[in-house]
C-alpha positions in Angstrom: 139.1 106.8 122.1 135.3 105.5 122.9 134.1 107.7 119.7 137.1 105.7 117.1 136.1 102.7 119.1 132.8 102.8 118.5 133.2 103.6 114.7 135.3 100.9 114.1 132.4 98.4 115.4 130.1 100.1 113.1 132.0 99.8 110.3 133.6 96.6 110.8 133.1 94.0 107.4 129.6 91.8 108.4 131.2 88.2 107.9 129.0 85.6 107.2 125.7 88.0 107.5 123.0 86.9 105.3 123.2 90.5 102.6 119.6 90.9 103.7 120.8 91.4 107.1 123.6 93.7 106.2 121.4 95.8 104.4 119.2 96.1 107.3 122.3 97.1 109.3 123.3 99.8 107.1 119.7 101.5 106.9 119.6 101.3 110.9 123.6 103.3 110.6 122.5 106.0 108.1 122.9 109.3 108.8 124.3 112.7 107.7 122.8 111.3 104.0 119.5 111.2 105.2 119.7 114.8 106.0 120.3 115.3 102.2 117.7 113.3 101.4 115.4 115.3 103.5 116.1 118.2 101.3 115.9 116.2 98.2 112.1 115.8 99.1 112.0 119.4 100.2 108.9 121.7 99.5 110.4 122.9 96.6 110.9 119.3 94.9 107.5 118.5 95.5 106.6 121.6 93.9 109.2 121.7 91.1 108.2 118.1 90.3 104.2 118.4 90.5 104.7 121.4 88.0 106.7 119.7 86.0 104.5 116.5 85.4 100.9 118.8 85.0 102.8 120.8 82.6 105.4 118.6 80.6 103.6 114.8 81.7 106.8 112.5 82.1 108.9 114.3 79.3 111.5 115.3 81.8 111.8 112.6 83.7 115.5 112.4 82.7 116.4 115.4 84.2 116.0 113.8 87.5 117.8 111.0 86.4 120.8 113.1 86.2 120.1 115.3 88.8 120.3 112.1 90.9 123.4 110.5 89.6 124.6 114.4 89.6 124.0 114.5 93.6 125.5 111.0 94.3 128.7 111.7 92.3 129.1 115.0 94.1 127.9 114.1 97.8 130.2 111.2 97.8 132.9 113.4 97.3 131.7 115.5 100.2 131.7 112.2 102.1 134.8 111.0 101.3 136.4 114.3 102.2 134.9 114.9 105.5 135.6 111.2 106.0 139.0 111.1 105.1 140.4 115.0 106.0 138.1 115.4 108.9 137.3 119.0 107.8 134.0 120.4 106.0 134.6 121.6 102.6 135.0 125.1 103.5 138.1 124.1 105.8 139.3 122.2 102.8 139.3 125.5 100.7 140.8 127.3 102.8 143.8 124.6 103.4 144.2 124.1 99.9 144.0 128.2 99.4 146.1 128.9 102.3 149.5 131.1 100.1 147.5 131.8 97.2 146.9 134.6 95.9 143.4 134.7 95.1 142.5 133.5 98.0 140.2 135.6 99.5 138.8 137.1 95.6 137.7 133.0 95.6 136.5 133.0 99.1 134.1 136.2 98.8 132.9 134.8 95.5 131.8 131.4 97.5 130.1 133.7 100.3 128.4 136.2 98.2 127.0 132.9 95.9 126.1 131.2 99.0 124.4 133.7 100.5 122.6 134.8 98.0 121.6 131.6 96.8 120.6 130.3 100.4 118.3 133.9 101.2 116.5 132.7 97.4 116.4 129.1 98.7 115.2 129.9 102.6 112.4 131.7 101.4 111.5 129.1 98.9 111.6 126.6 102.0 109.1 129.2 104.1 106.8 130.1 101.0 107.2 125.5 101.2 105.9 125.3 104.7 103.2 128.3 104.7 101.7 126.5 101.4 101.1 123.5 103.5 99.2 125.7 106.0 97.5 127.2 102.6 96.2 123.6 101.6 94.3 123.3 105.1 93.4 127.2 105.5 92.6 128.2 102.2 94.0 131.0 100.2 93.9 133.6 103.0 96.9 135.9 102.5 96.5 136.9 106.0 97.1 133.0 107.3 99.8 133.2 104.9 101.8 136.0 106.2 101.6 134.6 109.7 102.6 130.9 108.8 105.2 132.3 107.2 106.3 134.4 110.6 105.4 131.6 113.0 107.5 129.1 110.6 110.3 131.4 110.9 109.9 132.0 114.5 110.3 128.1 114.9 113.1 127.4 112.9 114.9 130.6 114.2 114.3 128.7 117.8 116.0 125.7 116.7 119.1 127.5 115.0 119.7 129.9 117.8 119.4 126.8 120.6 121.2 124.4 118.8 118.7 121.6 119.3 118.0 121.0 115.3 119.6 117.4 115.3 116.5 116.1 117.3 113.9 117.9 115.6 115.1 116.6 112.3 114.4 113.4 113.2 111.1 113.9 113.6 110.8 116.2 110.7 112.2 113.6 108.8 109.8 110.8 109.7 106.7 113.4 108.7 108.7 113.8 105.4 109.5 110.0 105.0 105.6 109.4 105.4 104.5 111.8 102.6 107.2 109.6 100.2 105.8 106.8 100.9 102.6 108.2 100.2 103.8 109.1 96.9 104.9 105.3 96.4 101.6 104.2 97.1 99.4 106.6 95.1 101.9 106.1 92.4 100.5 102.7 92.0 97.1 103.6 92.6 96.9 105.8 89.6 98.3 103.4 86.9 101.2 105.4 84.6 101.7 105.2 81.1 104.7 103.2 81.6 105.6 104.0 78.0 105.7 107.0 78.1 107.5 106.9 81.7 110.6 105.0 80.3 110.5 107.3 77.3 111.0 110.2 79.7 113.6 108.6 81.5 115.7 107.6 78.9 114.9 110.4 76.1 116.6 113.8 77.4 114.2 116.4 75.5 113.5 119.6 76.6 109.6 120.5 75.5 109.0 124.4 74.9 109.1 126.6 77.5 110.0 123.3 79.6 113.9 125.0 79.9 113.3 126.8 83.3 111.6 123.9 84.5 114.4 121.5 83.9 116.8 124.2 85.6 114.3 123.9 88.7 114.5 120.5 88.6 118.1 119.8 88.7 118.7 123.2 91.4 115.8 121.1 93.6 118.1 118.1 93.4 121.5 118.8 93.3 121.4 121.5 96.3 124.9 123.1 96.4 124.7 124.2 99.8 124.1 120.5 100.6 127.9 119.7 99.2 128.6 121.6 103.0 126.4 120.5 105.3 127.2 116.8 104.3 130.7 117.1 104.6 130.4 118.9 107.8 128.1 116.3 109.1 130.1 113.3 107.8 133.3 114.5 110.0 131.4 114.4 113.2 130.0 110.6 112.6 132.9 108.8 110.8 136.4 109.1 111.1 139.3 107.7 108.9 139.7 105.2 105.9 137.9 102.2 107.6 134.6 104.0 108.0 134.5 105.2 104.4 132.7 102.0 103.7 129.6 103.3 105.6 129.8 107.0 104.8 129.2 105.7 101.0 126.5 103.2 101.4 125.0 106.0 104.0 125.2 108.2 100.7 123.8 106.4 98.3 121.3 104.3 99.8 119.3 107.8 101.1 120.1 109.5 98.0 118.6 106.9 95.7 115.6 107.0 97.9 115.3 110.9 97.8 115.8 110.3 94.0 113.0 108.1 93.4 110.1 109.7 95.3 110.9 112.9 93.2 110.8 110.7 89.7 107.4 108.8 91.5 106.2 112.7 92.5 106.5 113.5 88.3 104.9 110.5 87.6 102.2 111.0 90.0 101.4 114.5 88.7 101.7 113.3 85.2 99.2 110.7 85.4 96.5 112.5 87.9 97.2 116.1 86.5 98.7 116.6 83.2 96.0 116.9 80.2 93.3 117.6 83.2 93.1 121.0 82.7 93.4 121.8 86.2 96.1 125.1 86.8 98.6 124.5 89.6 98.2 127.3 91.3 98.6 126.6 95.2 98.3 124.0 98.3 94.9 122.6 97.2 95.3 122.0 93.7 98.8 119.8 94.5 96.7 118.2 96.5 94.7 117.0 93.7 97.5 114.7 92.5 97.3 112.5 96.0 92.9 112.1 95.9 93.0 108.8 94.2 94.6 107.2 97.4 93.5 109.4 100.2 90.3 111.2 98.8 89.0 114.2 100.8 92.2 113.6 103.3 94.5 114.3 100.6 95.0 117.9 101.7 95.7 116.9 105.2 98.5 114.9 104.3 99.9 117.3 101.7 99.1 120.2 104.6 101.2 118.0 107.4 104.1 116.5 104.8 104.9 120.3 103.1 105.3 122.0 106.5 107.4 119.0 107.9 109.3 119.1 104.5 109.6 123.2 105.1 110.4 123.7 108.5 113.2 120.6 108.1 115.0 122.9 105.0 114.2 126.3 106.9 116.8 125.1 109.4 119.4 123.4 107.4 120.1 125.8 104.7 120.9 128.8 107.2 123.2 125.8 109.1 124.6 125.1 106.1 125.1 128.7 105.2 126.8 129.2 108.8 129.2 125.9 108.6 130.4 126.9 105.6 131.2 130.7 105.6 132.4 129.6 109.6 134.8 127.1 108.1 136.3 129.8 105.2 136.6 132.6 107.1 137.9 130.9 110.2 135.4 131.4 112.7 135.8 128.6 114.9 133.7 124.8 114.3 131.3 125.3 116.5 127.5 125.9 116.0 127.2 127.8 119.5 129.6 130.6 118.7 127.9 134.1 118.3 129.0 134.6 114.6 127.6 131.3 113.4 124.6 132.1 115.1 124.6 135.3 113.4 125.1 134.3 109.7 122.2 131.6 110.4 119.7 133.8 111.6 120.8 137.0 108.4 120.0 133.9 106.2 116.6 133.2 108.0 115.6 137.0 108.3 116.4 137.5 104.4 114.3 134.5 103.1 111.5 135.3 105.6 111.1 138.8 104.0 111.8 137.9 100.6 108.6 135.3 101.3 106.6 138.2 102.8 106.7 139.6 99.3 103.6 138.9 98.4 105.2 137.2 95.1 102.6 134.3 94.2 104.2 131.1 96.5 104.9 128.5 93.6 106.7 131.4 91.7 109.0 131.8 95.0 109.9 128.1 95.3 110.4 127.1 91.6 112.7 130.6 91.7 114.6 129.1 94.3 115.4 126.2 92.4 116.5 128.6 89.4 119.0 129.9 92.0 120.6 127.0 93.1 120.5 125.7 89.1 123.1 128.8 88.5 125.0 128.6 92.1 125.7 124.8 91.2 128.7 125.4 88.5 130.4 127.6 91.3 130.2 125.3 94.3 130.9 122.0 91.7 133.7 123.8 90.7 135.2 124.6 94.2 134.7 121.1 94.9 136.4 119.3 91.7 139.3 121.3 93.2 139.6 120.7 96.9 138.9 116.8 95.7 142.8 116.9 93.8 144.3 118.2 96.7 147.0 115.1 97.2 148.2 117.1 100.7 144.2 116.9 102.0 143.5 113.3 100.9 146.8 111.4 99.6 145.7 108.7 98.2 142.0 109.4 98.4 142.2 112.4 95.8 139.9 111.7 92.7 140.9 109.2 90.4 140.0 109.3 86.3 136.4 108.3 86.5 135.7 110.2 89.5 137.3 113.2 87.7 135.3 112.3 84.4 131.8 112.5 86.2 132.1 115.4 88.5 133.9 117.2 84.9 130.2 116.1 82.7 128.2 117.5 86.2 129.8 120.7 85.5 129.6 121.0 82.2 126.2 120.0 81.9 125.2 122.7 85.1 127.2 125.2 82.8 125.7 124.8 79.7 122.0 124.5 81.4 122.8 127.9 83.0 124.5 129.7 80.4 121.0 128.5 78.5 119.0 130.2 81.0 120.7 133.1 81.5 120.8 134.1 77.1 117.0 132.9 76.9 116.1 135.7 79.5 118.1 138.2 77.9 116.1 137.0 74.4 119.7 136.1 72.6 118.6 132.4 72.4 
């Protein structure tokens, strides 16, 4: 009773509020977006992005575009499910899956994708961090390897404990720091604005700028995100009167996890692309920051990467654990011994698939590949747990939302299938 108490004063219409002050009330009430956010400004976006404006200038700005009008359209959904149904998507999959047939064919396809995608993507997060310790250390391959360890030591902490809501906070306000950073040099360095508004609007994909794009998007629209977010949704807001703040919650830190990554592009574009300069590790990313912050720059790089790492490290293998926990019915709970399990598989994989010795930036933007291919799957899953009329009633998706979430996963396909015939030399 206190909890639905409390909600409904949170989420109860600001009557003759000035809209400046109910803005300032809904950034003080966000919440499970923010954690998406965070992994919007991940390692690997700073990465994806800095590569992608030294190598292509602002020419695929656009992708970003629709990577974030991809992730609102789709983490509103997870909202609005977790909101309304008060389960995570994987509950919702198995509900709506519960007599038929290819049930558990559909379920060990999500799992396998999942996990495979979130090992690619931990390790991406790791290689994230430890290239932050690179851009203070130097290129030391032994520093490496141990960052890496020490990074995975930490986060394992956090996931076995349980702790991770508390740490994220303060994760988050390291990340938050390095965007506004970004905001700030962004100015300093004076874009073409031309040219930016030509990227932003004119989808073109440059030669050998394909992979890129595919990185872009899988650094944006995280599928394993579509989880976590509903999971996290059902444990803040309950029922149709808080969906009001579940949505602003969404888009508000979505947007704002959105634009840094455009302002990161832009940044690189105007600092790096046409320089000469290879992007080749910590230092030379920190390049991109030295008109604002000078010889500091790679401190601030350094402290924002392994915030931005160790923050990702933990949530995909939570996200991983909620949502093979919520298909195979192992209980709710992030204390239980399997959830614990799956988690810490998850971190073990991506720590050795980091220990490699595969070159860092080839590891992250990899990652991003991954998730790029695992998006069509998990959009797919979602589209359909989003029609369920005996999970939502009359919350199910309407036309438009139907419309959008059918171009996401058409797009994602066809960016995919692109991918997968230009390695194989057919196109």
């Amino acid at each position: 009773m206190q909890s639905q108490q409390k909600t409904a004063c949170t989420t109860a219409p600001l009557n003759g509020v000035s809209p400046l002050a109910q803005l300032s009330a809904r950034l003080r009430n966000l919440g499970p977006g923010v954690m998406v956010a965070a992994a919007i400004i991940g390692p690997g976006t700073i990465t994806a992005c800095t590569l992608a404006g030294a190598n292509f200038g602002y020419a695929l700005l656009w992708a970003l575009v629709f990577a974030t009008l991809a992730t609102i359209i789709l983490q509103e959904m997870a909202a609005r499910l977790g909101t309304i149904t008060q389960k995570g998507l994987g509950e919702a999959l198995a509900y709506s899956l519960r007599d038929s047939l290819l049930k558990w064919p559909l379920f060990a396809l999500i799992s396998v994708a999942l996990f495979v995608g979130n090992c690619a993507y931990e390790a991406g997060n790791l290689t994230g961090a430890a290239l932050g310790i690179q851009a203070l250390t130097g290129e030391d391959p032994h520093w490496y390897r141990l960052s890496i360890g020490a990074i995975a030591l930490g986060a394992g902490f956090v996931l076995w404990r349980g702790n991770y809501q508390q740490i994220e906070k303060a994760l988050l306000t390291l990340v938050v720091i390095m965007g506004l950073s970004f905001i700030t040099t962004f100015l300093v360095v004076k874009p073409d604005w031309s040219a930016l508004f030509s990227g932003l609007l004119t989808p073109t994909i440059p030669a050998e700028g394909l992979f890129t794009v595919v990185a872009l998007i899988g650094t944006t629209v995280v599928p394993y995100n579509l989880f976590l977010h509903a999971s996290a949704v059902k444990n803040r807001w309950r029922g149709e009167q808080a969906l009001g703040e579940a949505r602003a919650d969404t888009y508000l830190s979505l947007s704002f996890g959105g634009l840094i990554a455009i302002l990161v592009v832009s940044t690189a574009a105007a600092s790096l692309f046409g320089s000469g300069l290879a992007v080749r590790g910590g230092a030379d990313m920190a390049v991109q920051l030295e008109p604002l912050f000078g010889s500091y720059a790679k401190y601030l790089l350094g402290i924002g990467f392994f915030a931005a790492g160790l923050s990702s490290a933990i949530t995909a293998p939570l996200a991983t654990a909620y949502a093979m926990s919520e298909v195979l019915g192992f209980g709710k709970s992030n204390q239980t011994g399997r959830f614990r399990t799956i988690s810490m598989v998850v971190l073990v994989c991506g720590s050795l698939l980091a220990m490699t010795g595969i070159k860092p930036l080839t590891i992250i933007l990899s990652a991003q590949f991954a998730n790029g291919l695992l998006l069509p799957i998990i959009t797919g899953f979602l589209l359909f747990a989003m029609n369920q009329k005996t999970l939502l009633g009359k919350y199910t998706n309407g036309l438009l939302a139907n419309t959008l979430g059918g171009v996401v996963l058409l797009v994602s396909v066809g960016l995919g299938a692109r991918s997968i015939l230009s390695a194989l030399n057919i196109l």
